[in-house]
VEXNU-191288 format. One record per residue: residue in three letters; x, y, z of N, C-alpha, C, O, CB in turn. Coordinates in steps of 0.2 Angstrom, whole numbers, plus 5000, padded with zeros to 4 digits. Glycine has a CB too. Layout:
! residues N
AlaXYZXYZXYZXYZXYZ...
END
This chain:
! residues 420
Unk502153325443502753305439502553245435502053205438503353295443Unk502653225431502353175425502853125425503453145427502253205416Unk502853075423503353005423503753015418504352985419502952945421Unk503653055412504053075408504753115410505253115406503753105404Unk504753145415505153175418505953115419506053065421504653195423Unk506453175418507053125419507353165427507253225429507753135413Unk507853115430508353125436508753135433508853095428508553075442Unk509253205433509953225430510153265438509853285443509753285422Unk510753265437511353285442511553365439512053375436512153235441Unk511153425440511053475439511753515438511953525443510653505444Unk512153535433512853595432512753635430512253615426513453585428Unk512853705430512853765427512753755419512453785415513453805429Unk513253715418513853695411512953665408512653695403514753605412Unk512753625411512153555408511553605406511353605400511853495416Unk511353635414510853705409510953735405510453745401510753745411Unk511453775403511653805399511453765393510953775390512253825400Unk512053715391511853675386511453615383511753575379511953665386Unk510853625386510453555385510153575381509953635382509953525391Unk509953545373509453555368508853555370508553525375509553515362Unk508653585366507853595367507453525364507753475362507553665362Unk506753515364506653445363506353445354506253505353506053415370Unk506153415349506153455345505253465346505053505342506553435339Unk504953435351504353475351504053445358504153395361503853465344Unk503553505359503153505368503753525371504153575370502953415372Unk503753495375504153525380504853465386504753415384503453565385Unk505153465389505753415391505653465399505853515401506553415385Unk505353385403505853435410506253345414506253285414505053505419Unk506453405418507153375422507253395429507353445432507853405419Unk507253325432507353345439508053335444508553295444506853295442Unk507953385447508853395450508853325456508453305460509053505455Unk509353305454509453235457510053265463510553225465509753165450Unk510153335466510553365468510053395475510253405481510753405462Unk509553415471509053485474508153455475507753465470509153575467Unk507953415480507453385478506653415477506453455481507353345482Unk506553405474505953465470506153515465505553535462505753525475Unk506753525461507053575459506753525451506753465450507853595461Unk506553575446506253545441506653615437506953655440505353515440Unk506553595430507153625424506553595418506453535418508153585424Unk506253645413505753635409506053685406506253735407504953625410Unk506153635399506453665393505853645389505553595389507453635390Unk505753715383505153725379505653675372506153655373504753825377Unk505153665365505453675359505653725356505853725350505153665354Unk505753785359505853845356506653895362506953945361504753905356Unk506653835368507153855368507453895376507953915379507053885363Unk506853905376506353925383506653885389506553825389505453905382Unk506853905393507153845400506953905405507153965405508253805401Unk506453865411506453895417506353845423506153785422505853945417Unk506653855430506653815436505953825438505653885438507353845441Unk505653765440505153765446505353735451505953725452504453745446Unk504853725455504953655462504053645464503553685463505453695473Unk504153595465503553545468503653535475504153545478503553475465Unk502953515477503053515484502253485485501853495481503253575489Unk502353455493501653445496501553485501501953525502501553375500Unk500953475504501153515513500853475517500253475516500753595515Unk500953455521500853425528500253435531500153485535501453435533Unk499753395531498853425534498453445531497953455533498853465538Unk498853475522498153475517497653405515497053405514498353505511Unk498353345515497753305515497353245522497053195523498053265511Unk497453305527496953275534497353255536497953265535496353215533Unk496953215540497553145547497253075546496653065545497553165558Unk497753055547497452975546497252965551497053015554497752915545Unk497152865554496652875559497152865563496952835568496052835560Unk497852885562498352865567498552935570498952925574498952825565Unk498452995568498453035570499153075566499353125569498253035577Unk499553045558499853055556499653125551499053135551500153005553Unk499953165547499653215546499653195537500153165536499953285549Unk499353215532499253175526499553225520499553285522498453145525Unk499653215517500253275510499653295508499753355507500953245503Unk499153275505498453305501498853295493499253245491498153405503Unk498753345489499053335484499853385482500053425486498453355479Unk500153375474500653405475500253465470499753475466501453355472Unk501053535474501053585469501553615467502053575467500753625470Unk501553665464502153685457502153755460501653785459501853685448Unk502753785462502953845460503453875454503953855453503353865465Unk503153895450503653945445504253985448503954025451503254015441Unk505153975449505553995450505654045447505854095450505853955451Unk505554055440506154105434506154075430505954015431506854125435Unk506454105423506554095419507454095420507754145422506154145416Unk507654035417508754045417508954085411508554125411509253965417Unk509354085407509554155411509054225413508654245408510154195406Unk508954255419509254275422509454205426510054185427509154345423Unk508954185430508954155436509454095435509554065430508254125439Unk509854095441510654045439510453995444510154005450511554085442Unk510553935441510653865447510653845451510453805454510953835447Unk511253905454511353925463510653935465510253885466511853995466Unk510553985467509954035468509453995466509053995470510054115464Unk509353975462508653915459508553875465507953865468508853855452Unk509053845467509253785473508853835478508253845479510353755475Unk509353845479509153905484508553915488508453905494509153955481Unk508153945483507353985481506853905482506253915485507254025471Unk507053845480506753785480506853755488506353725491507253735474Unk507353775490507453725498506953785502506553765506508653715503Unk506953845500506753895506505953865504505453865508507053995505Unk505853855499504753835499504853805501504453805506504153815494Unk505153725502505253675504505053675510504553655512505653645504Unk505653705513505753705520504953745523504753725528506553755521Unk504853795519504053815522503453785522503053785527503753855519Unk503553735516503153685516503153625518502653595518503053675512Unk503753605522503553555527503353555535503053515538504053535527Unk503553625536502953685542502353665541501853685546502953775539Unk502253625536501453665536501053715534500453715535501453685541Unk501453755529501153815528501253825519501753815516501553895534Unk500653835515500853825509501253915506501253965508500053805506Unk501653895501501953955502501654005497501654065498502753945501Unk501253975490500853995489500854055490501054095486500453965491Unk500254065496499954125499500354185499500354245497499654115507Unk500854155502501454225503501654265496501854325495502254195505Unk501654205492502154235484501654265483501554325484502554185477Unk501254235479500254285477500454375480500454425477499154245485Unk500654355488500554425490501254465488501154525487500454415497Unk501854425488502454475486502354495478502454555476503154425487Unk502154455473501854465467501554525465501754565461501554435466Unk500954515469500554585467500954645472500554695473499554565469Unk501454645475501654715480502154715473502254765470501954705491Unk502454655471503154695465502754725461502954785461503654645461Unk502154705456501954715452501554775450501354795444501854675451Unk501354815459500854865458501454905460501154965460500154855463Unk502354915463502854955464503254975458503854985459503154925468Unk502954975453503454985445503955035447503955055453502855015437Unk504255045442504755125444504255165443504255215447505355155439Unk503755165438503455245438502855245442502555295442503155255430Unk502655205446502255215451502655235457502655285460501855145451Unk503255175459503655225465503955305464504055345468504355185468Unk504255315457504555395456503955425458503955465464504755415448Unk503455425454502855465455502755485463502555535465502255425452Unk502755415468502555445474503155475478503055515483502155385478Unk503855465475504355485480504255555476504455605479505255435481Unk504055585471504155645469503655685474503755735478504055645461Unk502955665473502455695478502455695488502155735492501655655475Unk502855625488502955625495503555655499503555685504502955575496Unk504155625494504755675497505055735495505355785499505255655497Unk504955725486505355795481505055855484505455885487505255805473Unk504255875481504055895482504255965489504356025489503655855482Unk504155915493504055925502504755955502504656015505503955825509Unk505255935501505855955502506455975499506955975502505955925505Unk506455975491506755975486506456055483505856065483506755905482Unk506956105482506556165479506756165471506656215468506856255482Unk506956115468507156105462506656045459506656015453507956085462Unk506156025465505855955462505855935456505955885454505155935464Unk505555995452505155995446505955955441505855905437504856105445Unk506455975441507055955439507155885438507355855433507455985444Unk507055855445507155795446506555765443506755715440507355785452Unk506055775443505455755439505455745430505255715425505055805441Unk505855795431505755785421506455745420506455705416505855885414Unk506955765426507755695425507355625423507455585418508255665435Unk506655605428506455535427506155535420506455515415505955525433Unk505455565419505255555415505455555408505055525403504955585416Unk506155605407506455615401506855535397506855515392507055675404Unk507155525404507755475402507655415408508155375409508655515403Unk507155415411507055335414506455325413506355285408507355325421Unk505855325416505055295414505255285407504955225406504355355415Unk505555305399505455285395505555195397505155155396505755325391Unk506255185399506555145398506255095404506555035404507155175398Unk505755095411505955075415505355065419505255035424506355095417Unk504855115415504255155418503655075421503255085425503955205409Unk503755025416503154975419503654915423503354865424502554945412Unk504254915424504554865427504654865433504954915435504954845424Unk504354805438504354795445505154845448505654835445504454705447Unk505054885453505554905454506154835457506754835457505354975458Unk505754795460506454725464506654725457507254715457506254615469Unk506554725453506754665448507254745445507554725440506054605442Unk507354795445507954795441508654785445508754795451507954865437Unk509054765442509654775446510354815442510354855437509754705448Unk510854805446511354855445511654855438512054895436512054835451Unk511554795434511754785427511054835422511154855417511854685425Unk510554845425510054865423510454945423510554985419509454835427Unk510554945428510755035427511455065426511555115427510655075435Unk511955005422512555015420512155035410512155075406513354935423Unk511854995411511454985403511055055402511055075396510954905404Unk510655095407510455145407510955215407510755265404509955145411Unk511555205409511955255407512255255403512355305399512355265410Unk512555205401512955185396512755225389513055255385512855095395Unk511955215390511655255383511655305384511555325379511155245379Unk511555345387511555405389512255445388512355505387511255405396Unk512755405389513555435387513655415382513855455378514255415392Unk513555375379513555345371513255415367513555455363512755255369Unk512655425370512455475366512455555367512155595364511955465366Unk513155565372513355615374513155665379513355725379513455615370Unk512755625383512355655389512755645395512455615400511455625390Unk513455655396513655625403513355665408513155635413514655625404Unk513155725408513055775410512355735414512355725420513055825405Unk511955735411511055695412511255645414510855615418510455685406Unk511855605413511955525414512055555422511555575425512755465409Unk512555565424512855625433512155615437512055575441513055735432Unk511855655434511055685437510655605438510755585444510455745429Unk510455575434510155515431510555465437510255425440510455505423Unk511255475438511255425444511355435451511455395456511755385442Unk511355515452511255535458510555535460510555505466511455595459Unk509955545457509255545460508855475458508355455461508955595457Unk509355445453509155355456509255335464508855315468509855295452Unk509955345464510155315469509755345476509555305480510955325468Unk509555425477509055435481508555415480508255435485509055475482Unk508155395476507455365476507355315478506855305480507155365471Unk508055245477508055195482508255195486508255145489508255155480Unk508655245490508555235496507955235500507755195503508955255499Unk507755295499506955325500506355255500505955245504506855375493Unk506355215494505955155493506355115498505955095502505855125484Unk506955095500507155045504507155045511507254995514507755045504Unk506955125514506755145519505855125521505555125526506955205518Unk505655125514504855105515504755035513504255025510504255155510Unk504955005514505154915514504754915507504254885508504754855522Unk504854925501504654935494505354895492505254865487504355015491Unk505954905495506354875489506954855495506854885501506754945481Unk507354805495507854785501508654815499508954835504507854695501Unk508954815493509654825490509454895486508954895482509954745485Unk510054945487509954995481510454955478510854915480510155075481Unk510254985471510854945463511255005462511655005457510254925453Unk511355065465511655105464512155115468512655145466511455155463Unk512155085472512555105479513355095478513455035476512355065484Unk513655115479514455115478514455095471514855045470514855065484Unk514155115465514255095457514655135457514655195459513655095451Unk515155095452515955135449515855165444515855115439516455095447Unk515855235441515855265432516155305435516055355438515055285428Unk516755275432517255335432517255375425517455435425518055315433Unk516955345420516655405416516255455419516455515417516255375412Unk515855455421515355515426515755525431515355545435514555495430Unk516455525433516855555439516955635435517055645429517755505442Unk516755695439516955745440517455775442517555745447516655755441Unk517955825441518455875443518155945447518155995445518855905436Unk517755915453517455985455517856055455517556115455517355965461Unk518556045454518956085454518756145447518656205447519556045455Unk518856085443518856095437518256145435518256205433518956035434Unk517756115436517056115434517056125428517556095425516756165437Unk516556145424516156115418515956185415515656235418515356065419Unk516156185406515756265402515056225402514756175402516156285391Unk514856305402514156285400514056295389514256335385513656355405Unk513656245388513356235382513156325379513156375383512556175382Unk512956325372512656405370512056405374511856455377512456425360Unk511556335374511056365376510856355384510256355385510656355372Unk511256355387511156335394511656415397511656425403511556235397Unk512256455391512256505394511556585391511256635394512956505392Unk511456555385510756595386510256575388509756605384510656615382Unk510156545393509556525396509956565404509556605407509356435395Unk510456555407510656595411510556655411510256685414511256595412Unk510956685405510956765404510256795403510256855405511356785397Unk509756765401509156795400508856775408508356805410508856775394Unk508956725410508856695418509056755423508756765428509256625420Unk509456785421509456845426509356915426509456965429509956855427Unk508856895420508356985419507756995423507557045422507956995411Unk507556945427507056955431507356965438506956975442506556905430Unk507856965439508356985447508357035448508157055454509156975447Unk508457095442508557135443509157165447509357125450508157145445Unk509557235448509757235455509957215459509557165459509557245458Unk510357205463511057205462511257125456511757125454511557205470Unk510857085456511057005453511057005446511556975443510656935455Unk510557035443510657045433511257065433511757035432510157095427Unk511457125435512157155432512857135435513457145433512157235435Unk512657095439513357045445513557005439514156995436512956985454Unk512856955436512956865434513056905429512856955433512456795435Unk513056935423513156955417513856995416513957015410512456985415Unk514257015423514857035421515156965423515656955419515157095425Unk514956935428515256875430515256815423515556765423514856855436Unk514856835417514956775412515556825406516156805404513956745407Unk515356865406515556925402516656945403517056975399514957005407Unk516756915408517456935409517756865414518356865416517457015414Unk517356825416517856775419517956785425518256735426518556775417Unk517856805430518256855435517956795439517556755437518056955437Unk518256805446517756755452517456785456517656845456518056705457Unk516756765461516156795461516556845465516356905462515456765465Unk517056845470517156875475517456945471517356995474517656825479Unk517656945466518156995464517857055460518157105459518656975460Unk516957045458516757095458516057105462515657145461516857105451Unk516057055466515257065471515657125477515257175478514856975477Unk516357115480516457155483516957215481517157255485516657115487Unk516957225475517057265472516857355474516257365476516957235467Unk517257425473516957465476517057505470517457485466517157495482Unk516757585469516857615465517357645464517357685459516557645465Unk517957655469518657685470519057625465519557635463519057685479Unk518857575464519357525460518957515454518957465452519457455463Unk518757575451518457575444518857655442518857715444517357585444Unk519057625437519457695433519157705426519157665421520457685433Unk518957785427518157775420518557805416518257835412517157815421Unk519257815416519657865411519957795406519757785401520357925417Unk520357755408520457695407519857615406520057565404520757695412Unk519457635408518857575408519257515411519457475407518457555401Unk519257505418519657445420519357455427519257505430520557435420Unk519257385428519257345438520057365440520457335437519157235438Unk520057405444520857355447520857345453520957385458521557395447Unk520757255454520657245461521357235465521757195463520357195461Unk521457265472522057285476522157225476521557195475521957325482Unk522657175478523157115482522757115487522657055488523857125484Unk522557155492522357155501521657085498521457045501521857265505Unk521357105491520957045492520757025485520157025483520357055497Unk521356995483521356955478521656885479522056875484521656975472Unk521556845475521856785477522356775477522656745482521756755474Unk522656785471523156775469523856835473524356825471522956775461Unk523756875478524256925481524456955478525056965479524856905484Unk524156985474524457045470523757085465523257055462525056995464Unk523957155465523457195461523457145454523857115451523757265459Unk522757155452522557125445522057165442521457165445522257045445Unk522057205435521657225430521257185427521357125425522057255425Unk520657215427520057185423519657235417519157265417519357165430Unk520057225410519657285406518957265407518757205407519857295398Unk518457335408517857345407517657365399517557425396517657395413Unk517657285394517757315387516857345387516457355392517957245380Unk516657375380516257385380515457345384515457345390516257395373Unk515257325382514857255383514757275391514257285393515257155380Unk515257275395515357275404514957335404514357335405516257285409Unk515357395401515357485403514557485402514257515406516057535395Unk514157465397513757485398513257435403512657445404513657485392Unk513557405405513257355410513157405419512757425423513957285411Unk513957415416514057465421513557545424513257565428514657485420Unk513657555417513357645418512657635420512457665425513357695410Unk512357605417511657595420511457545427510957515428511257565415Unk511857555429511957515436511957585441512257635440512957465437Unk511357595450511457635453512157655455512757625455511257625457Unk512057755457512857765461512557795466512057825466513557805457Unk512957795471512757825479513457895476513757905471512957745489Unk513357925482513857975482514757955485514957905488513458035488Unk515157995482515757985484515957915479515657905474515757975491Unk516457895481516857845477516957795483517557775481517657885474Unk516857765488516657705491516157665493516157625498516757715495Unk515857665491515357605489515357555488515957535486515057605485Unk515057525489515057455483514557465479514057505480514857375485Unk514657425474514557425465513857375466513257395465515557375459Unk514157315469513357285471513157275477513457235480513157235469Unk512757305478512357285487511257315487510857345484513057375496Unk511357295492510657325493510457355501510057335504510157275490Unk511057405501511057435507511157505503511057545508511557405512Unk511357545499511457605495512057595495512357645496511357665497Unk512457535494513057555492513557545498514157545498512957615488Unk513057535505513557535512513757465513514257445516513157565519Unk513357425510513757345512513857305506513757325500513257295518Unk514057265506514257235498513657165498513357145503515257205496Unk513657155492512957115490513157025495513756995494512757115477Unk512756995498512856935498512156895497511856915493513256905503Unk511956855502511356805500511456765492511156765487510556875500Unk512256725492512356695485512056645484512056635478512956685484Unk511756585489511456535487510656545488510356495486511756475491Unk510356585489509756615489509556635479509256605474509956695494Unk510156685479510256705472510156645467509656625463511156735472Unk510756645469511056555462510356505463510156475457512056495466Unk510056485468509256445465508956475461508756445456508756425469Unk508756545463508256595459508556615453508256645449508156665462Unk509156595452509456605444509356545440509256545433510256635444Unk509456495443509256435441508556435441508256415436509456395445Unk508356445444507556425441507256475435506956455430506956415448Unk507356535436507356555429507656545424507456575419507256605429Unk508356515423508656485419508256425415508156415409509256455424Unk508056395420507556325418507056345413506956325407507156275425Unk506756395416505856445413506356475407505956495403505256535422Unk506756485405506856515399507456465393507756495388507256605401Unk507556395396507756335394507156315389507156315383507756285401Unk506656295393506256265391505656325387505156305384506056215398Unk505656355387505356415383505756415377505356415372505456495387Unk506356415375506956425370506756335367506656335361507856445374Unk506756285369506556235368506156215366506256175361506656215369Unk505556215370504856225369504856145372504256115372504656235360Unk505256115376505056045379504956055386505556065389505655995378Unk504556055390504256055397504656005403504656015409503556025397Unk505155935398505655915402506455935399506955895399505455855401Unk506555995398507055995397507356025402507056065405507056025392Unk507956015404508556005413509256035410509556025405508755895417Unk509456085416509956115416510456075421510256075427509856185416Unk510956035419511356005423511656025429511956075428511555995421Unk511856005434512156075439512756105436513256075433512456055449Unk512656165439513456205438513356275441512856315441513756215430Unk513956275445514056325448514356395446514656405441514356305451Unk514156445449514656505449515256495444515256505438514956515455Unk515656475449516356455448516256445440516556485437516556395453Unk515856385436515856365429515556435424515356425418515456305429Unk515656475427515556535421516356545418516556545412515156615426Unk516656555425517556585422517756505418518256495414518256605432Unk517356455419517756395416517456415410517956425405517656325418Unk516856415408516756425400516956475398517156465392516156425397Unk517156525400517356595397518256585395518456595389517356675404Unk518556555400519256505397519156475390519556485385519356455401Unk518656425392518556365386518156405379518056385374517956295389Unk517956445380517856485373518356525370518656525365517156525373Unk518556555375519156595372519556555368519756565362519656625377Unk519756495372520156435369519956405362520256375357520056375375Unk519256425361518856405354519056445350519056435344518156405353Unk519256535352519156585349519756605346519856645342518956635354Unk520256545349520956555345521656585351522256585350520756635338Unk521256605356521556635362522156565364522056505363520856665369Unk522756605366523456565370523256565375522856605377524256585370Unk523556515377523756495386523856545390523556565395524356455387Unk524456575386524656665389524056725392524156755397525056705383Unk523656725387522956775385522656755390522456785394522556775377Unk522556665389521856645397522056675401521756705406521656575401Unk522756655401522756645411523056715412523356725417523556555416Unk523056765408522956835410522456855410522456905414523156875407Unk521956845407521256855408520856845416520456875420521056825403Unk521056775415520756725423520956745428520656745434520956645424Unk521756795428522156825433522656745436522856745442521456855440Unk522856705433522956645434523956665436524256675431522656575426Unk524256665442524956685441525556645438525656585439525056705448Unk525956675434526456645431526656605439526456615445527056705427Unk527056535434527356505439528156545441528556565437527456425437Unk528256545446528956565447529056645449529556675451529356545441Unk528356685446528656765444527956765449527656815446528656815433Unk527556745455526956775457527256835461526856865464526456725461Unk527956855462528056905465528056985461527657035462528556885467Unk528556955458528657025453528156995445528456985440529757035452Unk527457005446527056995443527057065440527157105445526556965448Unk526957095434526557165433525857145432525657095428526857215427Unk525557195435524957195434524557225427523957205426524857225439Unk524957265424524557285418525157235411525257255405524557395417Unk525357165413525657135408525057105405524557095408526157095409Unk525057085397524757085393523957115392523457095390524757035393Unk524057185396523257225398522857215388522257205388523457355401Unk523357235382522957225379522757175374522257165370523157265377Unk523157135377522957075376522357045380521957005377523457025376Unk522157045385521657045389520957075385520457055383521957065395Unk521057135386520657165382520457135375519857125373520957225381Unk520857135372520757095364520257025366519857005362521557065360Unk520557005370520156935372519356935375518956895373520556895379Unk519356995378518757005382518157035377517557015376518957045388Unk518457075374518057095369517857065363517557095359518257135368Unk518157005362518156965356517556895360517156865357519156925353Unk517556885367517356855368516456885369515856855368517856825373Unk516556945371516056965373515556965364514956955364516157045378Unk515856995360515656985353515256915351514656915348516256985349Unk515556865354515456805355514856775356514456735353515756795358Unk514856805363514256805369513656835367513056815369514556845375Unk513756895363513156925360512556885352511956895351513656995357Unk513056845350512956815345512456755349511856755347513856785341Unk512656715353512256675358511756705362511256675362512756645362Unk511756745366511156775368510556805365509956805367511356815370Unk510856835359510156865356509656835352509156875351510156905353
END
C-alpha cells in the first residue's frame, strides 16, 4: 500500500459513488475493515483487495518474537458484482489465516486453478460421460439440451461463479424467444447436473434449487399439443414398431381417444357395417357407452392390421389376439427415440430435442387443432368423449355421431397435410 493511499469509513452508498480519479488510479482504505483496500481506475474500474503480513516469514528476532517479513496483496473482486459486506468478509477470513501463520496465498492459487479448470463445459461433458450416459437412456437428449442452449452461453465460465441471477437470465431468453418448452428441459437438467457437481465437491450451492418460474409451471393435467413437426416426427417414429405400436400410436393421434380405449379394445366392439369403435361403459371412463367413428384414414389403418379367428380378440396384442397389448413405457421410449432419429433427419440439426410429452398429449393436440379447424366446444368434447355436465346419465351415446365424424375426418385431412 503506498502513502498515497486514503483512510475512509467504507458505505455501500460511498462505493457506489466515488468518482474515478481523472487519471492512474485512487485507492482507499477501510478505516472499518483493517486491510480492506478499494482501488478505483480512471476508467471507472473499482475492485476490493486486502493486505497482510504473516508471522515468521520474516524470521525471529533474537528474542525469539516471530517477524512479519514483507507485506502482500490479495485481489478480492471486482464490485459490482462483489458487495462491501462480503468484501469485509473475505478480508477478516485471510487475515485471520494470516495471522496463523500460514500464507493464504497457497490455498487460493489452488482454489483458482480447480474453479478455472471446472468451466460448465468441462463439468457437463464429464457428468454426461459419467452419469447420463451410465444411467439415463435419453442421454443423447440431454446432451444436445446443453450444447444447444447453454455451452453457447456458459460454455467457458467457472462453474462457482454462475449464480441464480445467471440462470433466471438464461431462461428469460429462451421464453422471450418462445422456447418455454426447452426453457422446462433447460432447467430440469441444470438443476441435476448441480447436484451431481455438489456431490463431487466441484460446486457447494445449486442456483436452481427451489427457483420460482411460474412461467415454466406446467398443467400436468392439462398437458401440451404437439408442434406439425414434432407430430410428424412421432407419426413417422412409429414406422419402425411395427405391430401392435405403429397401428395403436397412429389411431391414437388420428382420433383423440385415451391409450386405454383403444389398446384394450376387441373385435366385437368394431362394427365394419357402420365403421365405429363402440366402447361398452364396463370400461370407459366416463360410465357410459361412447362411439368412436373409424373415419377413412383409421379404416385403413385398421384393415391392414392382423385378425385371429372369431370376434374376441384384441385388436392389439402380441399373443394372437389372446391378451391385449401392454409393455407402455417400454413402447413410448422406443417411440421417442425414433421420434428424435426422424426430428433431426427432417431438420437436418444433430441437436435438435423433442420436449417431453406424453401419451395423454396426443388427445390434447387433436382437441387443439380441431379447435384451429373451426370445430365448437360441443364437437370436442364429443369427440374426446368428455360428459355433458348434469346429463352424464342419460348421456346418448350416438349424440352428435355426425358431427364427430365431420371433425375427425377434417382433422385427419389435416394430419395428412403434416405428415407427408
Amino acid at each position: 500500500m503506498d502513502g498515497n493511499s486514503l483512510k475512509r469509513r467504507f458505505t455501500t452508498q460511498m462505493v457506489e459513488r466515488i468518482n474515478p480519479p481523472k487519471s492512474g488510479r485512487l485507492e482507499l482504505v477501510d478505516a472499518s475493515a483493517p486491510g480492506l483496500i478499494l482501488r478505483v481506475t480512471d476508467r471507472g474500474v473499482k475492485s476490493f483487495s486486502v493486505i497482510y503480513k504473516v508471522p515468521g516469514e520474516g524470521g525471529v528476532s533474537a528474542h525469539g518474537r516471530l517477524l512479519t517479513g514483507r507485506q502482500h496483496r490479495v485481489t478480492l473482486g471486482r464490485t459490482p458484482p462483489l458487495g462491501l459486506k462480503e468484501a469485509r468478509e473475505k478480508a477478516g477470513a485471510i487475515l485471520q489465516e494470516a495471522t496463523g501463520g500460514t500464507d493464504p496465498r497457497g490455498e487460493r492459487r489452488k482454489q483458482n486453478l480447480h474453479r478455472h479448470t471446472n468451466t460448465f463445459d468441462a463439468v457437463q461433458k464429464r457428468y454426461i460421460e459419467q452419469h447420463a450416459k451410465p444411467t439415463m437412456r435419453a442421454w443423447k437428449i440431454v446432451c444436445g439440451i446443453f450444447n444447444l442452449h447453454v455451452v453457447p452461453q456458459w460454455g467457458d465460465r467457472p462453474l462457482r461463479d454462475i449464480r441464480r441471477s445467471d440462470v433466471h437470465e438464461l431462461l428469460d431468453g429462451l421464453v422471450a424467444a418462445g422456447k418455454i418448452g426447452a426453457a422446462r428441459e433447460v432447467k430440469k437438467h441444470l438443476s441435476a447436473l448441480f447436484n451431481w457437481a455438489i456431490d463431487r465437491e466441484v460446486l457447494t450451492d445449486n442456483p436452481v434449487f427451489k427457483l420460482k418460474r411460474v412461467d415454466l409451471a406446467t398443467n400436468e393435467d392439462a398437458g401440451r399439443a404437439l408442434s406439425d413437426a414434432e407430430l410428424r416426427a412421432v407419426w413417422h417414429g412409429a414406422t419402425g414398431m411395427g405391430y401392435p405400436y405403429c397401428p395403436l400410436y397412429r389411431i391414437l393421434i388420428l382420433t383423440g381417444q385415451r391409450l386405454g380405449e383403444w389398446a384394450r379394445a376387441s373385435r366385437s366392439e368394431v362394427d365394419g357395417g357402420k365403421r365405429w369403435l363402440e366402447v361398452p361403459k364396463a370400461r370407459y371412463k366416463g360410465q357410459r357407452d361412447h362411439i368412436v367413428p373409424m373415419v377413412d384414414a383409421v379404416w385403413e389403418i385398421f384393415e391392414a392390421m392382423p385378425s385371429w379367428s372369431g370376434k374376441d380378440y384384441f385388436l392389439f396384442s402380441t399373443r394372437g389376439g389372446k391378451v391385449a397389448v401392454s409393455g407402455y413405457s417400454k413402447a413410448k421410449s422406443t417411440l421417442d427415440a425414433n421420434a428424435l432419429i426422424e426430428l433431426r433427419k427432417a431438420t437436418g440439426d444433430e441437436a435438435s430435442t423433442i420436449p417431453r410429452y406424453r401419451v395423454h398429449d396426443l388427445r390434447v393436440t387433436c382437441e387443439t387443432r380441431l379447435a384451429d379447424l373451426g370445430f365448437g366446444q360441443e364437437a370436442r368434447d364429443a369427440v374426446l368423449g368428455h360428459a355433458k355436465i348434469g346429463l352424464q346419465r342419460t348421456y346418448n351415446k350416438h349424440d352428435y355421431l355426425e358431427q364427430k365424424r365431420e371433425a375427425l375426418t377434417a382433422y385427419a385431412s389435416h394430419l395428412r397435410q403434416i405428415v407427408s
